[in-house]
C-alpha positions, 0 to 999 in steps of 0.5 A, a space after each residue: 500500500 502507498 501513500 501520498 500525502 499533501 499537508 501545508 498550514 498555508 491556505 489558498 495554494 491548491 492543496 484540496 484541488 491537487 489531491 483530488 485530481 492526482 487521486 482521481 487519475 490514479 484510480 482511473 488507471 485501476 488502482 483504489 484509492 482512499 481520500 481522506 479528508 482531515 482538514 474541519 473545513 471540509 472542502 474536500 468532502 464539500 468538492 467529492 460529494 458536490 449538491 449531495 454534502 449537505 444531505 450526507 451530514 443530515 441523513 440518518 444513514 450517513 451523518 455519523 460516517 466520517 473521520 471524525 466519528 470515526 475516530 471520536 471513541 478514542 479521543 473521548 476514551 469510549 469503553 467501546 470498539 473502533 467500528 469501521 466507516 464505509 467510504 463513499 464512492 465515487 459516482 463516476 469512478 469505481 476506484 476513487 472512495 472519500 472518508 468524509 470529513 467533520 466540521 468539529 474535527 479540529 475539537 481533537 487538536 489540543 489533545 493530539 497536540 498533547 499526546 504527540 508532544 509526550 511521545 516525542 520527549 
């Protein structure tokens, strides 16, 4: 498995437009992809899903199926298991898939920040 990830703080400079179209070529040569989308503004969710975003996050089906529900057990230390997501797929592309991501994510930064500066000491 490989992967290729993008990350910059600095806005404006393609980094949700890049990832998409490189993921998107890449699954049309055959290969599956996962996009995963871990910035709470959401504009990778927002570009994937198109007029379907704002139902996705108000349906009962699928409200509750992104990266930060996802991930929430662990950082809210539920006595439950992880439970695994379903990707959306791509209308037009059966390789390309999106684990959505969640407007509050960004709730989670301080206690990542805390975590990941006691591992590195």
């Amino acid at each position: 498995m490989k992967r290729i990830v993008l990350f910059s703080h600095k806005g404006g400079v393609s980094k949700t437009t890049t990832i998409f179209h490189i993921g998107w070529k890449i699954a049309e040569l055959g290969h599956k992809v996962l996009l995963v989308d871990a910035d709470s503004q959401c504009n990778l969710s927002s570009y994937f899903l198109g007029g379907k975003f704002d139902e996705y996050y108000s349906s009962e089906e699928t409200k509750n199926n992104n990266i930060k529900d996802g991930v929430s057990v662990a950082f809210e230390s539920k006595p439950t298991p992880i439970t695994a997501l379903t990707p959306v797929q791509a209308e037009r592309n059966k390789n390309l898939f999106l684990m959505p991501g969640h407007m509050n994510l960004s709730e989670y930064d301080a206690t990542l920040l805390v975590s990941m500066t006691i591992y590195w000491l």
